[in-house]
C-alpha positions as CSV (number, residue, x, y, z in Angstrom):
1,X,-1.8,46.7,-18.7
2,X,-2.6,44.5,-21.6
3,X,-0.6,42.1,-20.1
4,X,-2.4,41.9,-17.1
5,X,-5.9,41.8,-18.2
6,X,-4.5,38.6,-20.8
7,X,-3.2,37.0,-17.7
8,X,-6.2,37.4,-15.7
9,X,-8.4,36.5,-18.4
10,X,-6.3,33.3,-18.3
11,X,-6.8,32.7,-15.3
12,X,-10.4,33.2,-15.1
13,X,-10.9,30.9,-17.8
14,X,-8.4,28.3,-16.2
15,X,-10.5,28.5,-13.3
16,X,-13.7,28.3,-15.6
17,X,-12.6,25.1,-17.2
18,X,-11.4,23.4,-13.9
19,X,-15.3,24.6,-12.1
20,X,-16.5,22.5,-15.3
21,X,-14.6,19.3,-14.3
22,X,-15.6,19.5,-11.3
23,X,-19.2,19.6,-12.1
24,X,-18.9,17.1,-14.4
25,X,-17.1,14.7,-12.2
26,X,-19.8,15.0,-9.5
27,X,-22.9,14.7,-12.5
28,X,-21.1,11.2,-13.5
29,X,-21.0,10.0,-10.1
30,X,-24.5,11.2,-9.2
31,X,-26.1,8.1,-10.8
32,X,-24.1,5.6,-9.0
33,X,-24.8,7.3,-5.7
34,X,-28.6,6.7,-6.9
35,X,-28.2,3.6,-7.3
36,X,-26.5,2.5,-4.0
37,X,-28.6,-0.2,-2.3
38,X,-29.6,1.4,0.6
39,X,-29.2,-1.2,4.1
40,X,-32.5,-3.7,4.4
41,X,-33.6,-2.7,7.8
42,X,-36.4,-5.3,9.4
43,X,-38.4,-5.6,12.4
44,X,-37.7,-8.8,14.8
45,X,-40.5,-8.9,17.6
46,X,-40.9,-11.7,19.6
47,X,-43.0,-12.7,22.8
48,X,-40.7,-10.6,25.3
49,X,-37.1,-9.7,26.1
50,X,-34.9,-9.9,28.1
51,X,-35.2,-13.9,29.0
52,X,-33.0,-16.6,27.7
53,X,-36.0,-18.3,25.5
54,X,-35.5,-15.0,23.0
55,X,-32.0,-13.7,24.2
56,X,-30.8,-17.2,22.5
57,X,-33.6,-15.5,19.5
58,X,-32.3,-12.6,19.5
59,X,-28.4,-14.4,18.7
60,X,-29.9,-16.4,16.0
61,X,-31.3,-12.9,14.5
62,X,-28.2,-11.0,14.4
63,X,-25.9,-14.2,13.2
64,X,-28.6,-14.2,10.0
65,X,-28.1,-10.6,9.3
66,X,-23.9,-10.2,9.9
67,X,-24.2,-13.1,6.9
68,X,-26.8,-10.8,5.0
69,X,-25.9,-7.4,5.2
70,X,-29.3,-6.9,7.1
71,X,-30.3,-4.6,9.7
72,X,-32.1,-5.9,12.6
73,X,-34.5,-3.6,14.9
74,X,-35.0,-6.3,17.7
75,X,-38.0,-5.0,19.9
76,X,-40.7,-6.9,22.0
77,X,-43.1,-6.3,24.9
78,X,-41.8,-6.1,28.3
79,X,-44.5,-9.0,29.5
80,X,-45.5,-12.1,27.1
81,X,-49.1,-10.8,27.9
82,X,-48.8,-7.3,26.7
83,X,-50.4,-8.0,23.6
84,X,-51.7,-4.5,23.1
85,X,-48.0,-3.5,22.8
86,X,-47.1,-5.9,20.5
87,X,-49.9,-5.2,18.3
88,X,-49.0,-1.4,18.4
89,X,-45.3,-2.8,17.7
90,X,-46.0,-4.6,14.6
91,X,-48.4,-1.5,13.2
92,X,-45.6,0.8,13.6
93,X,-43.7,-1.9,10.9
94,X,-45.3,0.1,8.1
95,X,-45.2,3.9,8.9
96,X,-41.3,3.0,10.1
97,X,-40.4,2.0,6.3
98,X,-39.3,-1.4,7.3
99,X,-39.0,-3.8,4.6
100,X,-39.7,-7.3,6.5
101,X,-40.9,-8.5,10.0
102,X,-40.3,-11.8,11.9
103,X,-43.1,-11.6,14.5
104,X,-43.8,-14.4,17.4
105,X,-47.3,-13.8,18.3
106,X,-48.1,-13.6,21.8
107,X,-52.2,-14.1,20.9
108,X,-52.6,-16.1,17.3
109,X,-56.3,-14.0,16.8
110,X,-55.0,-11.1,18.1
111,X,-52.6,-10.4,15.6
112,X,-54.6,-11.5,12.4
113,X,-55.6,-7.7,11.4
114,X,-52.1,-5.8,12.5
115,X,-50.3,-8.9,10.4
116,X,-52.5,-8.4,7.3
117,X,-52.6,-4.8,6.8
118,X,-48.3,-5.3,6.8
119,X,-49.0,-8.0,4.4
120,X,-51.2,-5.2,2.4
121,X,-48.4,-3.2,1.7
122,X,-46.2,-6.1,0.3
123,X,-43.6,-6.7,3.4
124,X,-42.3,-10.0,3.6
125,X,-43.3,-11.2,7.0
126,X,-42.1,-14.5,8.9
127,X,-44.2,-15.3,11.9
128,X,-41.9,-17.9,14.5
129,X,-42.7,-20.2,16.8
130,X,-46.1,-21.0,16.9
131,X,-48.0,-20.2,14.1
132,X,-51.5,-17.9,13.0
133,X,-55.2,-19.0,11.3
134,X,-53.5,-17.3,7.8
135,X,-52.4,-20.1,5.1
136,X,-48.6,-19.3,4.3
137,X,-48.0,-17.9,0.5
138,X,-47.4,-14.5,-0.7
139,X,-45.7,-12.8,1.5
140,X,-46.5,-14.8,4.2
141,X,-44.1,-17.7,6.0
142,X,-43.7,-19.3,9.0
143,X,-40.7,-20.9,10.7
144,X,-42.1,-22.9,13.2
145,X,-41.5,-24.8,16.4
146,X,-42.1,-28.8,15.8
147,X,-44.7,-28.6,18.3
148,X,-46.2,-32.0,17.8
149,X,-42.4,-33.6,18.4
150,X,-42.2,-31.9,21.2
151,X,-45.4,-33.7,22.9
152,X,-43.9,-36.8,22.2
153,X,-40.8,-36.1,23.5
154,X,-42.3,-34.8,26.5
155,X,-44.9,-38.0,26.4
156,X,-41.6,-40.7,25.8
157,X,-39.6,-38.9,28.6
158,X,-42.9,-39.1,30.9
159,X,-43.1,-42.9,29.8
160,X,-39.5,-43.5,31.2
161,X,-39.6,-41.8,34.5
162,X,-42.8,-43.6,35.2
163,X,-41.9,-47.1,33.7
164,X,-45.2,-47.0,31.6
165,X,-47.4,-46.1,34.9
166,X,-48.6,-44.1,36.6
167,X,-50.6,-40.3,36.8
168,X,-50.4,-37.3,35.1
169,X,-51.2,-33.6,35.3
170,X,-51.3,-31.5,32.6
171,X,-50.9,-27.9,33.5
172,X,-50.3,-24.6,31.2
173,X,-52.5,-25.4,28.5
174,X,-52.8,-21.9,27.0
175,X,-55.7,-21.9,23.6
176,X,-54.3,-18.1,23.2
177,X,-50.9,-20.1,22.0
178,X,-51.5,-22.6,18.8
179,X,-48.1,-23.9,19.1
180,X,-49.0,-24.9,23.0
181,X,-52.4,-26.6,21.9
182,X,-50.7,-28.5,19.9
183,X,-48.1,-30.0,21.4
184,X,-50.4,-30.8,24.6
185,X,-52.7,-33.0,21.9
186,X,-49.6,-34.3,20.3
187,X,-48.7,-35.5,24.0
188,X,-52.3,-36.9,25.3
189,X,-52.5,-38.8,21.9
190,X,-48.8,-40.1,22.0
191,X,-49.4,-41.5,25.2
192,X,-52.2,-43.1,24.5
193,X,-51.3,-44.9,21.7
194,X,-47.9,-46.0,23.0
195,X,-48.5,-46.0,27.2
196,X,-51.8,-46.6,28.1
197,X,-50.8,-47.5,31.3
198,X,-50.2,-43.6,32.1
199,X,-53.5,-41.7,32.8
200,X,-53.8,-38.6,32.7
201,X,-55.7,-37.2,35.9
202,X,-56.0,-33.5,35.5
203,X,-55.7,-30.8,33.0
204,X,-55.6,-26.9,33.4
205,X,-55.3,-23.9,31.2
206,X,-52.6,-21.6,32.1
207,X,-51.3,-18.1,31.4
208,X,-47.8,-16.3,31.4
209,X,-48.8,-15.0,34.9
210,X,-46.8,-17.5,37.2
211,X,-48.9,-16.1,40.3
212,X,-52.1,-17.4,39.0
213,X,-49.9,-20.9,37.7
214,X,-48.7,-21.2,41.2
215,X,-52.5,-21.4,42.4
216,X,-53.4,-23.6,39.7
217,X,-50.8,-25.5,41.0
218,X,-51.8,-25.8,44.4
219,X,-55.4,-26.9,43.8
220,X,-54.0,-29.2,41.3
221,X,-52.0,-30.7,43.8
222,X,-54.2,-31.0,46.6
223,X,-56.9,-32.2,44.2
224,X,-54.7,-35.3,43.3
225,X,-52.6,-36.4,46.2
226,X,-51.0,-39.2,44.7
227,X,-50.2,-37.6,41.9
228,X,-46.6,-38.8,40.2
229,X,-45.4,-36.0,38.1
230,X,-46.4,-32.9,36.4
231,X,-45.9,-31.7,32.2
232,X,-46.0,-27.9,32.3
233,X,-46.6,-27.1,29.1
234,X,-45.5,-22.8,29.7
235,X,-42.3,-21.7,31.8
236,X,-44.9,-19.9,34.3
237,X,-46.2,-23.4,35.0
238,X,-43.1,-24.7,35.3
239,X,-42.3,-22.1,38.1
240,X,-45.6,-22.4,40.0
241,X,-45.4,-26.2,40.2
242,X,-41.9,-25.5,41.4
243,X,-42.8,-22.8,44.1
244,X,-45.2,-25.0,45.4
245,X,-43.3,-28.0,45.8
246,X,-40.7,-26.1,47.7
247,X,-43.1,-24.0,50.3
248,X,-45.7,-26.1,50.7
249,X,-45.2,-30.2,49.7
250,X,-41.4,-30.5,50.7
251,X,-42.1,-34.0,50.9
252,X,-43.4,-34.8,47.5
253,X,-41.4,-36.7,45.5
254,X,-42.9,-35.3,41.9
255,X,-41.4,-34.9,39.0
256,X,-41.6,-32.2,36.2
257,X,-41.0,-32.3,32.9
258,X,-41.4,-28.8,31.6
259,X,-40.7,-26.4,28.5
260,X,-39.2,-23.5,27.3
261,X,-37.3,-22.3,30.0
262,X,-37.1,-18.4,30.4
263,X,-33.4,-18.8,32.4
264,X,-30.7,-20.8,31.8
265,X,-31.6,-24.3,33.3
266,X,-30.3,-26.2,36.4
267,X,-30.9,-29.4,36.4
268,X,-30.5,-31.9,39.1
269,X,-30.3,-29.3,41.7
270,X,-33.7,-28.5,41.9
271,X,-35.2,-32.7,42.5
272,X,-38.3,-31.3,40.9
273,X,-37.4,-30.6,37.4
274,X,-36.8,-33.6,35.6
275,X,-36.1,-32.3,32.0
276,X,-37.2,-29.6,30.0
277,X,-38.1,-29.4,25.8
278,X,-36.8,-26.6,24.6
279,X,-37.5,-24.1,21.4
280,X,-34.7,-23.2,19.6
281,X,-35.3,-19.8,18.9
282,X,-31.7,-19.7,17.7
283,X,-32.1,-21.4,14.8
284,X,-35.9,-20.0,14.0
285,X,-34.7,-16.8,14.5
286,X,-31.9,-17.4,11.9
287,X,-34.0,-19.0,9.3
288,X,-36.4,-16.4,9.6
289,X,-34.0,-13.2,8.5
290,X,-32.2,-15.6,6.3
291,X,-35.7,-16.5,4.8
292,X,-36.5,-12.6,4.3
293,X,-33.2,-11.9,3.1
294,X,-34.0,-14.5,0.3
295,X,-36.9,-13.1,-0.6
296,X,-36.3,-10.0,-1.2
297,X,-33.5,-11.3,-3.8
298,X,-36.0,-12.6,-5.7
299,X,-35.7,-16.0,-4.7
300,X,-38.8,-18.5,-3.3
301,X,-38.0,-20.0,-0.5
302,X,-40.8,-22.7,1.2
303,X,-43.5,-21.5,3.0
304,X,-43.1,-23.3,6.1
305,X,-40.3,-24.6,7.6
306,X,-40.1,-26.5,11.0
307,X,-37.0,-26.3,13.8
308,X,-36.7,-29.5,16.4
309,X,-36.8,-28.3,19.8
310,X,-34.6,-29.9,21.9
311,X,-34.9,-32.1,25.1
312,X,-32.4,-30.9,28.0
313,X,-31.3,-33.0,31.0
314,X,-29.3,-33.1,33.7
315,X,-26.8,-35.6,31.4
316,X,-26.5,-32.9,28.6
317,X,-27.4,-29.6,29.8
318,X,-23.5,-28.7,30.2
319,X,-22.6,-30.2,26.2
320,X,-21.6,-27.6,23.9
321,X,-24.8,-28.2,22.1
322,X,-27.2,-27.3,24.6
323,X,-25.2,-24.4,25.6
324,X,-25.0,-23.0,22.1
325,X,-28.9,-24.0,22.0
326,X,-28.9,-21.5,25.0
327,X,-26.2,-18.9,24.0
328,X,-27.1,-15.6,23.8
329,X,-23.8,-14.7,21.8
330,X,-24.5,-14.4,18.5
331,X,-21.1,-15.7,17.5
332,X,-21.4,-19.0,18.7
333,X,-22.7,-21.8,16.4
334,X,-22.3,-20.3,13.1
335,X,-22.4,-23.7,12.0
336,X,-25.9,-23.9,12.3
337,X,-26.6,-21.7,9.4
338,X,-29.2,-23.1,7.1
339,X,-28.6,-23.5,3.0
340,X,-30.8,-20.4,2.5
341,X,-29.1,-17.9,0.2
Protein backbone atom coordinates (compact mmCIF):
# COMPACT_ATOMS: atom_id res chain seq x y z
CA UNK A 1 0.00 0.00 0.00
CA UNK A 2 2.89 2.29 0.77
CA UNK A 3 4.18 1.44 -2.30
CA UNK A 4 1.44 2.59 -4.14
CA UNK A 5 0.57 5.86 -2.59
CA UNK A 6 4.77 6.67 -3.17
CA UNK A 7 4.28 5.84 -6.70
CA UNK A 8 1.32 7.87 -7.23
CA UNK A 9 2.66 10.68 -5.35
CA UNK A 10 5.43 10.38 -8.02
CA UNK A 11 3.47 10.57 -10.46
CA UNK A 12 1.39 13.35 -9.40
CA UNK A 13 4.27 15.44 -8.91
CA UNK A 14 5.86 14.32 -12.27
CA UNK A 15 2.81 15.52 -13.80
CA UNK A 16 3.00 18.76 -11.53
CA UNK A 17 6.43 19.59 -12.72
CA UNK A 18 5.72 18.84 -16.53
CA UNK A 19 2.03 21.35 -16.06
CA UNK A 20 4.80 23.85 -14.89
CA UNK A 21 6.89 23.63 -18.10
CA UNK A 22 4.25 23.87 -19.93
CA UNK A 23 3.09 27.10 -18.45
CA UNK A 24 6.20 28.49 -18.52
CA UNK A 25 6.92 27.74 -22.01
CA UNK A 26 3.69 29.43 -23.19
CA UNK A 27 4.44 32.73 -20.53
CA UNK A 28 7.95 33.08 -22.42
CA UNK A 29 6.45 33.00 -25.75
CA UNK A 30 3.52 35.23 -24.79
CA UNK A 31 5.60 38.41 -25.21
CA UNK A 32 6.72 37.64 -28.66
CA UNK A 33 3.22 36.81 -29.74
CA UNK A 34 2.61 40.57 -28.42
CA UNK A 35 4.82 41.85 -30.26
CA UNK A 36 4.05 40.36 -33.73
CA UNK A 37 3.48 43.22 -36.19
CA UNK A 38 0.11 42.76 -37.03
CA UNK A 39 -0.62 43.12 -41.33
CA UNK A 40 -0.91 47.11 -42.41
CA UNK A 41 -4.23 47.03 -43.97
CA UNK A 42 -5.08 50.37 -46.19
CA UNK A 43 -7.94 51.71 -48.03
CA UNK A 44 -7.32 52.29 -52.05
CA UNK A 45 -10.47 54.28 -53.39
CA UNK A 46 -10.39 55.64 -56.66
CA UNK A 47 -12.93 57.40 -59.09
CA UNK A 48 -14.79 53.99 -60.01
CA UNK A 49 -14.16 50.27 -60.87
CA UNK A 50 -14.40 48.20 -62.97
CA UNK A 51 -12.77 50.29 -66.14
CA UNK A 52 -9.34 49.93 -67.49
CA UNK A 53 -8.27 53.68 -66.28
CA UNK A 54 -8.25 52.09 -62.51
CA UNK A 55 -8.20 48.27 -63.29
CA UNK A 56 -4.49 49.29 -64.67
CA UNK A 57 -4.69 51.29 -60.75
CA UNK A 58 -5.80 48.76 -59.10
CA UNK A 59 -2.46 46.45 -60.68
CA UNK A 60 -0.15 49.16 -59.70
CA UNK A 61 -1.81 48.88 -55.93
CA UNK A 62 -1.43 45.33 -55.36
CA UNK A 63 2.33 45.16 -57.19
CA UNK A 64 3.23 48.02 -54.26
CA UNK A 65 1.85 45.94 -51.54
CA UNK A 66 3.19 41.99 -52.60
CA UNK A 67 6.66 44.22 -52.31
CA UNK A 68 5.50 45.63 -48.89
CA UNK A 69 3.81 43.15 -46.91
CA UNK A 70 0.68 45.47 -47.17
CA UNK A 71 -2.93 44.79 -47.30
CA UNK A 72 -4.92 46.51 -49.88
CA UNK A 73 -8.91 46.98 -49.43
CA UNK A 74 -9.49 48.27 -53.05
CA UNK A 75 -13.08 49.86 -53.11
CA UNK A 76 -14.64 52.76 -55.22
CA UNK A 77 -18.04 54.01 -56.38
CA UNK A 78 -19.85 52.17 -58.97
CA UNK A 79 -20.27 55.71 -61.08
CA UNK A 80 -17.33 58.56 -61.15
CA UNK A 81 -20.30 60.80 -60.03
CA UNK A 82 -21.34 59.04 -57.02
CA UNK A 83 -19.60 61.32 -54.79
CA UNK A 84 -21.90 60.78 -51.88
CA UNK A 85 -20.53 57.20 -51.88
CA UNK A 86 -17.19 57.93 -52.06
CA UNK A 87 -17.41 60.33 -49.33
CA UNK A 88 -19.23 57.68 -47.12
CA UNK A 89 -16.21 55.35 -48.37
CA UNK A 90 -13.41 57.39 -47.19
CA UNK A 91 -15.42 58.12 -43.62
CA UNK A 92 -15.71 54.59 -43.06
CA UNK A 93 -11.45 54.73 -43.27
CA UNK A 94 -11.48 55.56 -39.55
CA UNK A 95 -14.14 53.47 -37.75
CA UNK A 96 -12.59 50.32 -40.05
CA UNK A 97 -9.03 50.80 -38.20
CA UNK A 98 -7.21 51.31 -41.40
CA UNK A 99 -3.94 52.66 -41.08
CA UNK A 100 -3.49 54.66 -44.63
CA UNK A 101 -5.73 55.68 -47.58
CA UNK A 102 -4.83 56.48 -51.27
CA UNK A 103 -8.02 58.38 -52.38
CA UNK A 104 -8.67 59.84 -56.11
CA UNK A 105 -11.20 62.37 -55.56
CA UNK A 106 -14.12 62.36 -57.75
CA UNK A 107 -15.09 66.32 -56.47
CA UNK A 108 -11.66 68.19 -55.10
CA UNK A 109 -14.28 70.37 -52.46
CA UNK A 110 -16.24 67.64 -51.83
CA UNK A 111 -13.85 65.71 -50.16
CA UNK A 112 -11.97 68.46 -48.08
CA UNK A 113 -14.00 67.60 -44.63
CA UNK A 114 -14.16 63.54 -44.99
CA UNK A 115 -10.15 63.90 -45.98
CA UNK A 116 -9.38 66.04 -42.91
CA UNK A 117 -11.13 64.45 -40.17
CA UNK A 118 -8.85 60.96 -41.47
CA UNK A 119 -6.02 63.38 -41.40
CA UNK A 120 -7.25 64.14 -37.56
CA UNK A 121 -6.65 60.90 -36.48
CA UNK A 122 -3.02 60.66 -37.83
CA UNK A 123 -3.56 58.21 -41.10
CA UNK A 124 -1.18 58.72 -43.66
CA UNK A 125 -3.28 59.60 -46.61
CA UNK A 126 -2.13 59.88 -50.49
CA UNK A 127 -4.61 61.56 -52.68
CA UNK A 128 -3.86 60.43 -56.70
CA UNK A 129 -4.47 61.89 -59.80
CA UNK A 130 -5.67 65.14 -59.49
CA UNK A 131 -5.04 66.81 -56.54
CA UNK A 132 -7.30 68.87 -53.45
CA UNK A 133 -7.22 72.87 -52.09
CA UNK A 134 -5.09 71.16 -48.83
CA UNK A 135 -1.12 72.06 -48.99
CA UNK A 136 0.67 68.56 -48.79
CA UNK A 137 2.72 67.96 -45.29
CA UNK A 138 1.92 66.02 -42.33
CA UNK A 139 0.20 63.30 -43.19
CA UNK A 140 -0.85 64.57 -46.27
CA UNK A 141 0.73 63.59 -50.05
CA UNK A 142 -0.17 63.61 -53.30
CA UNK A 143 0.96 61.48 -56.26
CA UNK A 144 -0.24 63.26 -59.06
CA UNK A 145 -0.99 63.15 -62.75
CA UNK A 146 1.42 65.68 -64.77
CA UNK A 147 -1.56 67.39 -65.80
CA UNK A 148 0.08 70.45 -67.40
CA UNK A 149 2.29 67.93 -69.71
CA UNK A 150 -0.46 66.42 -70.72
CA UNK A 151 -2.04 69.74 -72.31
CA UNK A 152 0.91 70.09 -74.19
CA UNK A 153 1.02 66.84 -75.41
CA UNK A 154 -2.41 67.01 -76.33
CA UNK A 155 -1.69 70.89 -77.79
CA UNK A 156 1.75 69.50 -79.87
CA UNK A 157 -0.23 66.42 -81.14
CA UNK A 158 -3.15 68.93 -82.20
CA UNK A 159 -0.37 71.12 -83.80
CA UNK A 160 0.73 68.15 -86.07
CA UNK A 161 -2.53 66.80 -87.36
CA UNK A 162 -3.44 70.32 -88.23
CA UNK A 163 -0.04 71.53 -89.67
CA UNK A 164 -0.18 74.68 -87.30
CA UNK A 165 -3.96 75.58 -88.62
CA UNK A 166 -6.78 75.28 -88.20
CA UNK A 167 -10.08 75.08 -85.47
CA UNK A 168 -10.58 73.69 -82.27
CA UNK A 169 -13.23 72.55 -79.79
CA UNK A 170 -12.61 72.09 -76.44
CA UNK A 171 -15.07 69.81 -74.89
CA UNK A 172 -15.16 68.04 -71.13
CA UNK A 173 -13.85 70.81 -69.25
CA UNK A 174 -15.08 69.59 -65.76
CA UNK A 175 -14.05 72.62 -62.73
CA UNK A 176 -15.35 69.60 -60.29
CA UNK A 177 -11.84 67.95 -61.45
CA UNK A 178 -8.55 70.18 -60.68
CA UNK A 179 -6.37 67.90 -62.56
CA UNK A 180 -8.83 68.55 -65.79
CA UNK A 181 -8.71 72.43 -65.34
CA UNK A 182 -5.51 72.21 -65.54
CA UNK A 183 -4.41 70.47 -68.19
CA UNK A 184 -7.22 72.34 -70.46
CA UNK A 185 -5.16 75.79 -69.43
CA UNK A 186 -1.92 74.05 -69.92
CA UNK A 187 -3.24 73.26 -73.53
CA UNK A 188 -5.03 76.83 -74.55
CA UNK A 189 -1.72 78.46 -73.26
CA UNK A 190 0.66 76.00 -75.04
CA UNK A 191 -0.99 76.61 -78.20
CA UNK A 192 -0.90 79.88 -78.04
CA UNK A 193 2.43 80.52 -77.36
CA UNK A 194 3.79 77.90 -79.93
CA UNK A 195 0.72 77.69 -82.73
CA UNK A 196 -1.11 80.67 -83.03
CA UNK A 197 -2.31 79.74 -86.15
CA UNK A 198 -4.80 77.22 -84.31
CA UNK A 199 -7.98 78.94 -82.77
CA UNK A 200 -9.75 77.63 -80.58
CA UNK A 201 -13.59 78.09 -81.59
CA UNK A 202 -15.63 76.55 -78.78
CA UNK A 203 -15.28 75.40 -75.30
CA UNK A 204 -17.84 73.37 -73.02
CA UNK A 205 -17.91 72.04 -69.58
CA UNK A 206 -18.55 68.43 -69.32
CA UNK A 207 -19.51 65.72 -66.85
CA UNK A 208 -18.93 61.83 -66.46
CA UNK A 209 -22.50 61.39 -67.95
CA UNK A 210 -21.70 60.52 -71.67
CA UNK A 211 -25.53 61.17 -72.47
CA UNK A 212 -25.39 64.72 -71.70
CA UNK A 213 -21.52 64.82 -73.53
CA UNK A 214 -23.16 63.38 -76.54
CA UNK A 215 -25.59 66.53 -76.66
CA UNK A 216 -22.90 68.79 -75.87
CA UNK A 217 -21.48 67.26 -78.74
CA UNK A 218 -24.07 67.70 -81.05
CA UNK A 219 -24.68 71.41 -80.53
CA UNK A 220 -21.06 71.83 -80.63
CA UNK A 221 -20.94 70.42 -83.79
CA UNK A 222 -23.70 71.91 -85.52
CA UNK A 223 -22.62 75.21 -83.97
CA UNK A 224 -19.24 75.04 -85.85
CA UNK A 225 -19.54 73.27 -89.20
CA UNK A 226 -16.27 73.58 -90.29
CA UNK A 227 -14.87 72.51 -87.46
CA UNK A 228 -11.38 70.31 -87.82
CA UNK A 229 -10.97 68.29 -84.72
CA UNK A 230 -12.07 67.94 -81.30
CA UNK A 231 -9.75 67.59 -77.59
CA UNK A 232 -12.01 65.85 -75.09
CA UNK A 233 -10.61 66.44 -72.20
CA UNK A 234 -12.98 63.33 -70.06
CA UNK A 235 -13.51 59.69 -71.66
CA UNK A 236 -17.44 60.60 -71.60
CA UNK A 237 -16.54 63.34 -74.07
CA UNK A 238 -14.54 61.28 -75.92
CA UNK A 239 -17.56 58.82 -76.42
CA UNK A 240 -20.18 61.54 -77.18
CA UNK A 241 -18.05 63.09 -79.82
CA UNK A 242 -17.59 59.62 -81.06
CA UNK A 243 -21.40 58.57 -81.07
CA UNK A 244 -22.11 61.46 -82.81
CA UNK A 245 -19.80 61.28 -85.50
CA UNK A 246 -21.00 57.81 -86.28
CA UNK A 247 -25.07 58.44 -86.25
CA UNK A 248 -25.26 61.56 -87.25
CA UNK A 249 -22.08 63.37 -89.36
CA UNK A 250 -20.84 60.07 -91.18
CA UNK A 251 -19.25 62.33 -93.39
CA UNK A 252 -17.07 64.42 -91.19
CA UNK A 253 -13.78 63.97 -91.48
CA UNK A 254 -12.84 65.20 -87.57
CA UNK A 255 -10.43 64.24 -85.65
CA UNK A 256 -10.14 63.54 -81.74
CA UNK A 257 -7.55 63.56 -79.57
CA UNK A 258 -8.90 62.49 -76.27
CA UNK A 259 -7.86 61.20 -72.71
CA UNK A 260 -8.05 58.63 -70.29
CA UNK A 261 -9.66 56.00 -71.88
CA UNK A 262 -12.06 53.92 -69.64
CA UNK A 263 -11.45 50.56 -72.28
CA UNK A 264 -8.65 49.34 -73.78
CA UNK A 265 -8.14 51.56 -76.88
CA UNK A 266 -8.42 50.88 -80.69
CA UNK A 267 -6.90 53.00 -82.64
CA UNK A 268 -7.13 53.40 -86.27
CA UNK A 269 -10.32 51.48 -86.52
CA UNK A 270 -12.43 53.98 -85.36
CA UNK A 271 -11.10 57.25 -88.13
CA UNK A 272 -12.28 59.50 -85.33
CA UNK A 273 -9.93 58.98 -82.61
CA UNK A 274 -6.70 60.25 -83.39
CA UNK A 275 -4.69 59.63 -80.11
CA UNK A 276 -5.43 59.50 -76.64
CA UNK A 277 -3.17 60.92 -73.32
CA UNK A 278 -3.31 58.64 -70.93
CA UNK A 279 -2.88 58.53 -66.79
CA UNK A 280 -0.91 56.01 -65.53
CA UNK A 281 -2.64 54.98 -62.69
CA UNK A 282 -0.23 52.01 -62.67
CA UNK A 283 2.50 53.75 -61.58
CA UNK A 284 0.48 56.38 -59.25
CA UNK A 285 -1.15 53.76 -57.75
CA UNK A 286 2.24 52.02 -56.91
CA UNK A 287 4.00 55.11 -55.60
CA UNK A 288 1.18 55.77 -53.53
CA UNK A 289 1.11 52.36 -51.24
CA UNK A 290 4.83 52.39 -51.64
CA UNK A 291 4.74 56.10 -50.31
CA UNK A 292 2.48 54.97 -47.27
CA UNK A 293 4.44 51.95 -46.75
CA UNK A 294 7.45 54.42 -46.20
CA UNK A 295 5.87 56.36 -43.99
CA UNK A 296 4.79 54.36 -41.59
CA UNK A 297 8.60 53.13 -41.22
CA UNK A 298 9.47 56.23 -40.16
CA UNK A 299 10.89 57.39 -43.18
CA UNK A 300 9.93 61.06 -45.09
CA UNK A 301 9.21 60.66 -48.28
CA UNK A 302 8.40 64.02 -50.59
CA UNK A 303 5.25 65.50 -50.47
CA UNK A 304 4.38 65.51 -53.96
CA UNK A 305 5.38 63.51 -56.62
CA UNK A 306 4.27 63.75 -60.34
CA UNK A 307 3.73 60.50 -62.95
CA UNK A 308 3.94 61.37 -66.96
CA UNK A 309 0.95 60.34 -68.57
CA UNK A 310 1.41 58.83 -71.66
CA UNK A 311 0.43 59.63 -75.33
CA UNK A 312 -1.07 56.42 -77.17
CA UNK A 313 -1.36 56.03 -81.00
CA UNK A 314 -2.24 53.91 -83.46
CA UNK A 315 1.93 53.31 -84.03
CA UNK A 316 2.39 52.22 -80.29
CA UNK A 317 -0.71 51.20 -78.78
CA UNK A 318 0.25 47.35 -79.40
CA UNK A 319 4.24 47.97 -77.74
CA UNK A 320 4.81 46.24 -74.69
CA UNK A 321 4.84 49.60 -73.02
CA UNK A 322 1.55 50.71 -73.60
CA UNK A 323 0.13 47.48 -72.93
CA UNK A 324 1.80 47.20 -69.51
CA UNK A 325 0.60 51.01 -69.17
CA UNK A 326 -2.88 49.26 -69.72
CA UNK A 327 -2.44 45.85 -67.96
CA UNK A 328 -4.58 45.02 -65.37
CA UNK A 329 -2.24 42.09 -64.20
CA UNK A 330 -0.47 43.12 -61.38
CA UNK A 331 2.53 41.06 -62.41
CA UNK A 332 3.43 42.72 -65.28
CA UNK A 333 6.04 45.59 -65.16
CA UNK A 334 7.56 45.04 -61.96
CA UNK A 335 10.23 47.03 -63.35
CA UNK A 336 8.47 50.06 -62.86
CA UNK A 337 8.85 50.12 -59.23
CA UNK A 338 10.00 53.35 -57.84
CA UNK A 339 13.25 53.78 -55.33
CA UNK A 340 10.78 54.14 -52.40
CA UNK A 341 11.68 51.91 -49.49
Amino acid sequence: MNTTRQYGRSRRSAGSKLGLVCVACVLALLPAACHTKRQVKIAVIPRTEGVALWDAGHSGAELAASRTGIFVHWTAPMREDDVESQIELVESVVSSGYQGLVLAPDQALSLITPVRRVLARGIPTVIIGSPMPIPAGGDLFYVLNDDVEGGRMAARRVAGLLNGHGTVAMLGINPDVTGIMIRARSFEEYLAQHDPGIQIVDRRLGTFDSSHEQQVAQDTLRSNPDLDLVVAFMWSSVEGTEQVLDTTHPNRSIKIVGFDSSGIPILGQNAGVDSIIQTDTRSICQHAVELIHAKLQGQSPPGTLYVQPKLITHENVNTPEIQTLLSSDFKLGQWQWSTIQ
